[in-house]
BATORBA-517205 format. One record per residue (C-alpha): residue in three letters; x, y, z. Coordinates in steps of 0.05 Angstrom, whole numbers, padded with zeros to 5 digits, always signed. Example, Ala and Ser with C-alpha at 12.3 -4.5 7.8 and 13.67 -1.06 7.14 Angstrom:
+-----+--------+--------+--------+
!  aa !   east !  north !     up !
+-----+--------+--------+--------+
! ALA ! +00246 ! -00090 ! +00156 !
! SER ! +00273 ! -00021 ! +00143 !
+-----+--------+--------+--------+
***
This chain:
+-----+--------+--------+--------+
!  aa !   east !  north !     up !
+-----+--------+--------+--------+
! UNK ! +00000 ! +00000 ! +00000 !
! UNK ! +00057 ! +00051 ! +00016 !
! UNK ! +00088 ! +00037 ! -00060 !
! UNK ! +00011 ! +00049 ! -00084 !
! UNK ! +00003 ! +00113 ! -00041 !
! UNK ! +00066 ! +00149 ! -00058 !
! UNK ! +00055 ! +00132 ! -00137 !
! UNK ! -00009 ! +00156 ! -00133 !
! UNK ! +00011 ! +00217 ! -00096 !
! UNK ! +00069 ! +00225 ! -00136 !
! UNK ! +00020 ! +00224 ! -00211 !
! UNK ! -00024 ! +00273 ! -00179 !
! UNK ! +00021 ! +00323 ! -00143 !
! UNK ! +00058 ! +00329 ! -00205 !
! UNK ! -00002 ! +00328 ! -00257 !
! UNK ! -00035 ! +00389 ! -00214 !
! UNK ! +00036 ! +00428 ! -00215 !
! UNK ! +00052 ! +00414 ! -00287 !
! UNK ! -00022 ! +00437 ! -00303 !
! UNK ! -00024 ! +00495 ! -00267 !
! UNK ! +00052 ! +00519 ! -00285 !
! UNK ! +00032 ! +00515 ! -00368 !
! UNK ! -00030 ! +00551 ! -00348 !
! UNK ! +00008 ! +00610 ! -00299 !
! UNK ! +00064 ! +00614 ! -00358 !
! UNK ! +00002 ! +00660 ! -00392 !
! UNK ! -00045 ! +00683 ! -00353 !
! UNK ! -00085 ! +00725 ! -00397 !
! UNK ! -00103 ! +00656 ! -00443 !
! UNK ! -00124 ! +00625 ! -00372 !
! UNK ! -00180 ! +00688 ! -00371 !
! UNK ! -00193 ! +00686 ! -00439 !
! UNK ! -00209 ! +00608 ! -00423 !
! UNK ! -00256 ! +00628 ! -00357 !
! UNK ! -00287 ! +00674 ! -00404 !
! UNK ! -00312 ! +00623 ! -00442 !
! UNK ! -00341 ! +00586 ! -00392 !
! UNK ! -00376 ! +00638 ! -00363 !
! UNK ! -00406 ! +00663 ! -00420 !
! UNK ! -00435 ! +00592 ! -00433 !
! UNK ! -00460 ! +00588 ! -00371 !
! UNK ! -00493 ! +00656 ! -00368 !
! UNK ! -00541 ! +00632 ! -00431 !
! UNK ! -00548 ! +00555 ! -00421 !
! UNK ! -00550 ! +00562 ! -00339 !
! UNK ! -00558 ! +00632 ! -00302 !
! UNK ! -00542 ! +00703 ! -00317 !
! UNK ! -00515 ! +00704 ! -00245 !
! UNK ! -00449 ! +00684 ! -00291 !
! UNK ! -00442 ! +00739 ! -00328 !
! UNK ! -00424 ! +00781 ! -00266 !
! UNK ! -00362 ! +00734 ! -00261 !
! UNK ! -00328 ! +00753 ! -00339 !
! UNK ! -00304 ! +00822 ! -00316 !
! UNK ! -00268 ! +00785 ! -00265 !
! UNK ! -00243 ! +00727 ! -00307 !
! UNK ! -00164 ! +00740 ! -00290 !
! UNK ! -00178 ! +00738 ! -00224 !
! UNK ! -00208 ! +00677 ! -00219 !
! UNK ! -00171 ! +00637 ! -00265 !
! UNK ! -00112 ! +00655 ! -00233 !
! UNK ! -00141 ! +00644 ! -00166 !
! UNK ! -00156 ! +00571 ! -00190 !
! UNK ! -00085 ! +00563 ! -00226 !
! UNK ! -00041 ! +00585 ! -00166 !
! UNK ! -00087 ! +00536 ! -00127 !
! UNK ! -00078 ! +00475 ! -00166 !
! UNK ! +00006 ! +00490 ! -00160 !
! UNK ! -00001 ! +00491 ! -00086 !
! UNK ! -00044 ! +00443 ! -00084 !
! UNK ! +00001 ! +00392 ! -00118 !
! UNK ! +00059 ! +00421 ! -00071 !
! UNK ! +00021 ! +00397 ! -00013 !
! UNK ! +00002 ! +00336 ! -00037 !
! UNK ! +00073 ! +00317 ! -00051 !
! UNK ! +00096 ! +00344 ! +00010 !
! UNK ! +00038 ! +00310 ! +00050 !
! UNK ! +00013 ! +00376 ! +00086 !
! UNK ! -00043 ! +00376 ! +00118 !
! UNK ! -00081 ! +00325 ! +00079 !
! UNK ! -00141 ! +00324 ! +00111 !
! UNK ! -00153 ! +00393 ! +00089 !
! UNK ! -00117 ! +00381 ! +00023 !
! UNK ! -00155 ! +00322 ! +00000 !
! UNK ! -00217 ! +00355 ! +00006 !
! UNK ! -00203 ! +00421 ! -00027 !
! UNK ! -00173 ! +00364 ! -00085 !
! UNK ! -00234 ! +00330 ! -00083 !
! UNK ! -00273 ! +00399 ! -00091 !
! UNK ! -00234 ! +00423 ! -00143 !
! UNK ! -00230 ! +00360 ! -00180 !
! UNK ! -00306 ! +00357 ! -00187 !
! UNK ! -00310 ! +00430 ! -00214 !
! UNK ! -00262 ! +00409 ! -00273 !
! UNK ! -00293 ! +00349 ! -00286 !
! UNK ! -00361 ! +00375 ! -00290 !
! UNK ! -00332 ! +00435 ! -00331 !
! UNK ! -00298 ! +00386 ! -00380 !
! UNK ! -00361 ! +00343 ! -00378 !
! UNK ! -00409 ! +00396 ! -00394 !
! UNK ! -00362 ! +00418 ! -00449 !
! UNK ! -00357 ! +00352 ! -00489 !
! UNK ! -00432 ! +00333 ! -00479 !
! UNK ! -00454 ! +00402 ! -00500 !
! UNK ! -00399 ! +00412 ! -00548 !
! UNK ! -00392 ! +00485 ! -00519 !
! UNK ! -00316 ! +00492 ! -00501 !
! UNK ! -00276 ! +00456 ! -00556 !
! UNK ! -00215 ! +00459 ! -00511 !
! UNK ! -00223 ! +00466 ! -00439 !
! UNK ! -00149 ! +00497 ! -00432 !
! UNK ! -00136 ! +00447 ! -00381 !
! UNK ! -00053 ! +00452 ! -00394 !
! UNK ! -00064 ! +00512 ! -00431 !
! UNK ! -00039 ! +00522 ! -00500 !
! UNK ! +00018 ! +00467 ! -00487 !
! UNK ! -00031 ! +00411 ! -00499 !
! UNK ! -00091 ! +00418 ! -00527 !
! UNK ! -00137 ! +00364 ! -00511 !
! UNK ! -00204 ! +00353 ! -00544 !
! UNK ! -00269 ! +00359 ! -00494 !
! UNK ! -00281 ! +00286 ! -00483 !
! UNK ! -00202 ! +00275 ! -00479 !
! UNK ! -00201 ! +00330 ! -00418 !
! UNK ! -00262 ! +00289 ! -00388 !
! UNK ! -00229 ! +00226 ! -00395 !
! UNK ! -00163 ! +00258 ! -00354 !
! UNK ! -00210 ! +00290 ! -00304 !
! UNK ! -00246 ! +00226 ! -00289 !
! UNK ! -00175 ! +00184 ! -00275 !
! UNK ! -00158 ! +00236 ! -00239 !
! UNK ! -00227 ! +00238 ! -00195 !
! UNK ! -00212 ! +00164 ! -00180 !
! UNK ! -00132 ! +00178 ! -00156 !
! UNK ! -00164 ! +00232 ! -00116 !
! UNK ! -00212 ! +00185 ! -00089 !
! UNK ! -00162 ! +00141 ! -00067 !
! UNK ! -00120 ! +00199 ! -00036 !
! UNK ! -00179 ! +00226 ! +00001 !
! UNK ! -00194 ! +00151 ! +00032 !
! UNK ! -00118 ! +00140 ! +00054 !
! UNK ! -00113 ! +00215 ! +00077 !
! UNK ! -00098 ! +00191 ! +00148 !
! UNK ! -00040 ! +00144 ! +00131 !
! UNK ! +00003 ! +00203 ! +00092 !
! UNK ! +00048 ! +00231 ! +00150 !
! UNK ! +00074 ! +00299 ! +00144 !
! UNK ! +00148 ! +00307 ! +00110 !
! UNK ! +00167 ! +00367 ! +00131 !
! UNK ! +00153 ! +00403 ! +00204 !
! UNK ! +00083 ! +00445 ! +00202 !
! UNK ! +00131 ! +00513 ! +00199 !
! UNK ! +00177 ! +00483 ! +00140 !
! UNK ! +00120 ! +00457 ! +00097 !
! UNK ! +00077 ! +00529 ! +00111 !
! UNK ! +00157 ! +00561 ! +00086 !
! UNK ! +00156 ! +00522 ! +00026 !
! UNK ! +00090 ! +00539 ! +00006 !
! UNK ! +00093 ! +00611 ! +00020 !
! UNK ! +00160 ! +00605 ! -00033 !
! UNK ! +00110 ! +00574 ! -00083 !
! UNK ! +00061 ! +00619 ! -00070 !
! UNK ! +00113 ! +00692 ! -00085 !
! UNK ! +00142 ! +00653 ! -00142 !
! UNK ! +00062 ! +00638 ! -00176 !
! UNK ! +00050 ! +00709 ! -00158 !
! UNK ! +00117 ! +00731 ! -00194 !
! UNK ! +00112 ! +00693 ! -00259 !
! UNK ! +00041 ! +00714 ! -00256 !
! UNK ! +00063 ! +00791 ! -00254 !
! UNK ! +00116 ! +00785 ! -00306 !
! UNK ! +00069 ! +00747 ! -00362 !
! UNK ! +00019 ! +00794 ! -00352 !
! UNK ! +00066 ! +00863 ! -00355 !
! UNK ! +00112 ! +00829 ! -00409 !
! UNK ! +00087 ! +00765 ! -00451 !
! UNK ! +00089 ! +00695 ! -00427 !
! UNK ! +00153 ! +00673 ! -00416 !
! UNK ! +00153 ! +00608 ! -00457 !
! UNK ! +00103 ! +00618 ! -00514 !
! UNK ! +00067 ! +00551 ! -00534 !
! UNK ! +00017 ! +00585 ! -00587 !
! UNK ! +00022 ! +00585 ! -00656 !
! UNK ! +00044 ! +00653 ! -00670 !
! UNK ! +00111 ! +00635 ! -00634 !
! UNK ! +00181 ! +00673 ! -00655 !
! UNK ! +00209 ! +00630 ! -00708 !
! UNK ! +00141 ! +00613 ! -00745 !
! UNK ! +00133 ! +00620 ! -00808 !
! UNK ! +00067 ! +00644 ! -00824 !
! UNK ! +00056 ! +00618 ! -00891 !
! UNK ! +00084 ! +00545 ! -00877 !
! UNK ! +00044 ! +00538 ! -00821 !
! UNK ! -00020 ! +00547 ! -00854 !
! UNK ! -00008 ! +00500 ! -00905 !
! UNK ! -00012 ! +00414 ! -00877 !
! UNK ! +00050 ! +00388 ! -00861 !
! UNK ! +00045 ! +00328 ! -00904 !
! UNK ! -00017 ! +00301 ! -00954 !
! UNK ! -00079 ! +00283 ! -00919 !
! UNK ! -00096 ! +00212 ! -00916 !
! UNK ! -00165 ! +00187 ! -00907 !
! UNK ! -00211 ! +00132 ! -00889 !
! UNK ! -00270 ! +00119 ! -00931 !
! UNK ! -00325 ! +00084 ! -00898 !
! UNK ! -00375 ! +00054 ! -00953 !
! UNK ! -00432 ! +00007 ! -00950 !
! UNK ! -00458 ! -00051 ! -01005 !
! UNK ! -00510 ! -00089 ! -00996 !
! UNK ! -00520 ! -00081 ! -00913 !
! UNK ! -00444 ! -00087 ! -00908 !
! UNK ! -00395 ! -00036 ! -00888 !
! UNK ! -00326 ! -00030 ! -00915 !
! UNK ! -00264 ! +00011 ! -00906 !
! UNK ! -00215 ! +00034 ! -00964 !
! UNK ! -00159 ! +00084 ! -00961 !
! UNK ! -00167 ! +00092 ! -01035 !
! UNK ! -00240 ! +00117 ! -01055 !
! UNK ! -00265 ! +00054 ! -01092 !
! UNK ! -00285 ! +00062 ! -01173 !
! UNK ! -00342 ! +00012 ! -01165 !
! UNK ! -00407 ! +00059 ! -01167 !
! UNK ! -00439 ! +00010 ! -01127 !
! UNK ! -00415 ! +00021 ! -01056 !
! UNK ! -00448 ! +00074 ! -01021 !
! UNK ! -00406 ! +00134 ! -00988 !
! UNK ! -00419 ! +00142 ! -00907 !
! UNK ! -00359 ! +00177 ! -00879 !
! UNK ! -00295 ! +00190 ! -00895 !
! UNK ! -00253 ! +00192 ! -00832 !
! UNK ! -00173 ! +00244 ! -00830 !
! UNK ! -00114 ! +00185 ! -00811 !
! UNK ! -00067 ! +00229 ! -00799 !
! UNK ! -00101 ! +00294 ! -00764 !
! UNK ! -00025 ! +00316 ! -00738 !
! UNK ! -00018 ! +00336 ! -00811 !
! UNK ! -00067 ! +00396 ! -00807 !
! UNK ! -00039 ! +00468 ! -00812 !
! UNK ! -00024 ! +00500 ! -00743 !
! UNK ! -00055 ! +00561 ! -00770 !
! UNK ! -00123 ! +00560 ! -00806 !
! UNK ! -00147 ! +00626 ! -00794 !
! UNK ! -00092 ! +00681 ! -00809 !
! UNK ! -00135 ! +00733 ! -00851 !
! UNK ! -00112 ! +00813 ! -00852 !
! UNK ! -00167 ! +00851 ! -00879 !
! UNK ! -00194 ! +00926 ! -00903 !
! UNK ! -00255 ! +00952 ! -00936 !
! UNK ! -00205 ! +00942 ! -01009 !
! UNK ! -00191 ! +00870 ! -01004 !
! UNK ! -00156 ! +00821 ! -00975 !
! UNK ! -00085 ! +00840 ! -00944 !
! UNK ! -00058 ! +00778 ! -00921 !
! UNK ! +00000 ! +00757 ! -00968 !
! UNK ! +00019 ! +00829 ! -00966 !
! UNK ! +00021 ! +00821 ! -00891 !
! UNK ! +00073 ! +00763 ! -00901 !
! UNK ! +00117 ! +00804 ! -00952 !
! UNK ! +00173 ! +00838 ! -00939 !
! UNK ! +00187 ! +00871 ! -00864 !
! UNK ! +00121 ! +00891 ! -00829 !
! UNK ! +00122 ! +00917 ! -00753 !
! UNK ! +00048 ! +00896 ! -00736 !
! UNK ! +00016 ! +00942 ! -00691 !
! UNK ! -00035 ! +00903 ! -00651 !
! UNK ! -00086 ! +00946 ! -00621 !
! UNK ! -00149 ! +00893 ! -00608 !
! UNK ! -00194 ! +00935 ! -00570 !
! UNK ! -00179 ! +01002 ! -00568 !
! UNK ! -00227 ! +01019 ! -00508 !
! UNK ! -00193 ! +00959 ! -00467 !
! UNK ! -00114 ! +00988 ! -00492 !
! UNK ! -00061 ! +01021 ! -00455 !
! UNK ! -00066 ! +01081 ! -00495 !
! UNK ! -00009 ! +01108 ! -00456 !
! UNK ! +00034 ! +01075 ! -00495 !
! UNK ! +00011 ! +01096 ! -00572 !
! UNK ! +00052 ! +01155 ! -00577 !
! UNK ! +00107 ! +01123 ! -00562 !
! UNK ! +00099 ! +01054 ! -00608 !
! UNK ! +00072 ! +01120 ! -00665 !
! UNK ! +00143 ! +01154 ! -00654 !
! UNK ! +00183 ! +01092 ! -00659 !
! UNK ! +00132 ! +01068 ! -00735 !
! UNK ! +00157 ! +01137 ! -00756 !
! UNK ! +00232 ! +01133 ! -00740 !
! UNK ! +00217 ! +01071 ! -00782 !
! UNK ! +00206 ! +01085 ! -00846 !
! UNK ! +00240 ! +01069 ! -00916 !
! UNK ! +00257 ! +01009 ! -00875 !
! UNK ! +00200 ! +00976 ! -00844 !
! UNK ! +00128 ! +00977 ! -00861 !
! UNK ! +00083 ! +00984 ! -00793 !
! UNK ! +00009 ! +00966 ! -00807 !
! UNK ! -00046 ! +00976 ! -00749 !
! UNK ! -00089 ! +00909 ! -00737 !
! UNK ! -00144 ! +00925 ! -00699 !
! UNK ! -00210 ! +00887 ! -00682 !
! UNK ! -00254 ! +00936 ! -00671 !
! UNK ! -00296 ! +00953 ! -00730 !
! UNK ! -00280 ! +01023 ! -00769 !
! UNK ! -00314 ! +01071 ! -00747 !
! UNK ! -00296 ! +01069 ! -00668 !
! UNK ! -00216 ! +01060 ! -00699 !
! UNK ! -00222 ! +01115 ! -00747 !
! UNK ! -00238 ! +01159 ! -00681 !
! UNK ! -00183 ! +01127 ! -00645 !
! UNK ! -00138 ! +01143 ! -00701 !
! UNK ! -00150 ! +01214 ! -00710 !
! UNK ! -00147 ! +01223 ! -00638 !
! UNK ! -00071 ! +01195 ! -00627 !
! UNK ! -00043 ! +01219 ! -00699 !
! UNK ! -00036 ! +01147 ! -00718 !
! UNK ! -00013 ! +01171 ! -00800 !
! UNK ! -00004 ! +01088 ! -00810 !
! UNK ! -00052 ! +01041 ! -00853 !
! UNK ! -00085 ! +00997 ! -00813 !
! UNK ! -00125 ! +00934 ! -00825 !
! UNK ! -00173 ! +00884 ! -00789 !
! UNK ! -00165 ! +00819 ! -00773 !
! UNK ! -00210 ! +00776 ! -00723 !
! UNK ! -00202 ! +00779 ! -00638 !
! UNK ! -00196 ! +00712 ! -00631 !
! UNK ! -00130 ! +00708 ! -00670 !
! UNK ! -00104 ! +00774 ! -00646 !
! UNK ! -00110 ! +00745 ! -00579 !
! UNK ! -00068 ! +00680 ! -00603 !
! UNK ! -00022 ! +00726 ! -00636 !
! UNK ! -00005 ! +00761 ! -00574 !
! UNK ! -00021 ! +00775 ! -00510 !
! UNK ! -00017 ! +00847 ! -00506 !
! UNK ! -00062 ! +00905 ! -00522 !
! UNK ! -00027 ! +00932 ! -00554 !
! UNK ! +00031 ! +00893 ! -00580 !
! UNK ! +00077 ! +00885 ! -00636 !
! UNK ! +00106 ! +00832 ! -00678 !
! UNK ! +00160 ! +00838 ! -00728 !
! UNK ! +00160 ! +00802 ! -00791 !
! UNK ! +00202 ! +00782 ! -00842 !
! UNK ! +00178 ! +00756 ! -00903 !
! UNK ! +00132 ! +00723 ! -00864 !
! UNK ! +00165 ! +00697 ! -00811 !
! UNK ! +00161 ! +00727 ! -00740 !
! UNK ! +00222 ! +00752 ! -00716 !
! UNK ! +00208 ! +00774 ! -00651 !
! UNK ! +00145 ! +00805 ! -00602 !
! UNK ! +00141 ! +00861 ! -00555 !
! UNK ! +00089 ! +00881 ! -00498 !
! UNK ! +00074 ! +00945 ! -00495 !
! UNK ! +00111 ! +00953 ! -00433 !
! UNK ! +00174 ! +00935 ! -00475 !
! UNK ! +00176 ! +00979 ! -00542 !
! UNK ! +00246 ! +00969 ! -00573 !
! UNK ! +00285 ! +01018 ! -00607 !
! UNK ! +00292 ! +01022 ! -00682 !
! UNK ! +00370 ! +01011 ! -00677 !
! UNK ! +00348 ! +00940 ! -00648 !
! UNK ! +00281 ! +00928 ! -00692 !
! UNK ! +00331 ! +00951 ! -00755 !
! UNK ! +00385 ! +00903 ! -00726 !
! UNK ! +00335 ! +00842 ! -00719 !
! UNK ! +00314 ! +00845 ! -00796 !
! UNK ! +00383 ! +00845 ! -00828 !
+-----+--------+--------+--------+
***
């Protein structure tokens, strides 16, 4: 039983720090995530819910810093009456989120190790319910994990955990996360990764006369009837499907992957640290002949044309939708340098480079 217990504890402890690390490493996808949920919730369950979005970074990272110290104590065996019933607690809460999710087909990735690993609904189920049954087990044997550390060392190693979540915390959200898992990465290049990184491959599932078959090929013989036709090698799908840089003349989006563009990111220009425009507006200028800075914005034209006029902004500027701004980066605004496409570097607003280094990056 002691082997059992301290595998058991050991899977656990570990899952719950590894989850909530990938998930503190970027905060502002963790709200964006709660968001979600709430929003769901406010039209299929309550409107009571819709009080919680405004306060969607708070939460999430309420529930993230919990789930670290959470495995910390597990691991550490502190406390575990108390700890296996806040596990317990918090492992029903995920399950029924991920539950409600794939049944409903509402959240089509529950963000439960952020954008690390995405897991399909009914795959994030499936983890929360082996995870509900380790927990289970935990919460049974609570009584025969003793303590390894004194009650004042274990309370000294969580309060470490606790200033470094709250540090990493503070730095994703006033720079960018520190390791970015998305797909708009430094290093990416745009245009490959919309395209599928090999030929698709798929099942065909026909039916003659009451019988189903399969083929890899699609059969000649007219007299099989198609059903389904199933992807066998999904991995090969573009990590970018929905790139698109738009105006009221066309569509902008090879432009956008031409030549050296400093992307000005401005999703919401009512939610943006305007502070900051001037400054990102004198460093586009001190830019020119040399790279090309284009506006992306969200908002529809009208409200940006006023925001425009307002701050000088003398720079075309394009739309493109909120949902892959926010993928693109987490800052409002941001930038991101490109070079023929590929992205050479971002910037928070917090951290506007100077040309000489923005000039250096692009030789």
């Amino acid at each position: 039983m002691k082997i059992l217990d301290r595998i058991v504890r050991l899977f656990v402890g570990v899952l719950f720090i590894f989850s909530g690390l990938v998930k503190l490493d970027d905060p502002m996808g963790t709200a964006i995530k709660m968001e979600e949920y709430f929003e769901v919730f406010a039209h299929d369950i309550s409107s009571v819910f819709q009080y919680f979005i405004p306060f969607s970074l708070e939460i999430g990272l309420f529930v993230v810093i919990l789930e670290i110290l959470l495995g910390v104590a597990v691991l550490i065996n502190f406390r575990m009456k108390l700890t296996s019933w806040v596990l317990l607690l918090l492992i029903l809460f995920f399950t029924f989120l991920t539950f409600y999710s794939a049944w409903f087909d509402k959240v089509t990735d529950c963000g439960c190790f952020g954008d690390a690993i995405p897991l399909t609904p009914w795959q994030s189920f499936s983890k929360d319910i082996i995870l509900l049954i380790l927990i289970l087990y935990i919460f049974m044997r609570k009584r025969a994990f003793l303590p390894a550390l004194s009650e004042k060392g274990a309370v000294r190693v969580l309060g470490v955990v606790l200033v470094f979540c709250i540090g990493v915390a503070y730095y994703a959200l006033q720079h960018l996360p520190p390791i970015d898992f998305r797909p708009y990465k430094v290093g990416t290049d745009i245009r490959k990764a919309m395209q599928p990184s090999e030929e698709f491959r798929y099942l065909y599932i026909m039916e003659k006369d009451g019988e189903r078959f399969e083929f890899e090929v699609y059969p000649t013989d007219t007299t099989y009837k198609f059903i389904e036709m199933v992807l066998l090698n999904p991995e090969a799908q573009p990590k970018i499907t929905d790139f698109s840089i738009w105006n009221d003349e066309g569509d902008f989006t090879e432009e956008a992957l031409t030549g050296n563009k400093l992307l000005v990111l401005i999703l919401d220009v009512n939610k943006a640290k305007v502070g900051k425009v001037p400054s990102i507006a004198s460093l586009a200028e001190s830019l020119k002949g040399n790279v090309d800075t284009w506006i992306i914005t969200a908002n529809d034209q009208a409200t940006f044309e006023n925001f425009r006029h307002e701050y000088q902004l003398a720079f075309p500027y394009y739309f493109a939708d909120g949902t892959v701004m926010k993928a693109m980066i987490r800052a409002n605004p941001g930038l991101m340098l490109l070079k023929d496409g590929v992205v050479i570097e971002k910037w928070h607003s917090n951290d506007i480079p100077s040309s000489k280094t923005i000039l250096k990056l692009i030789k």
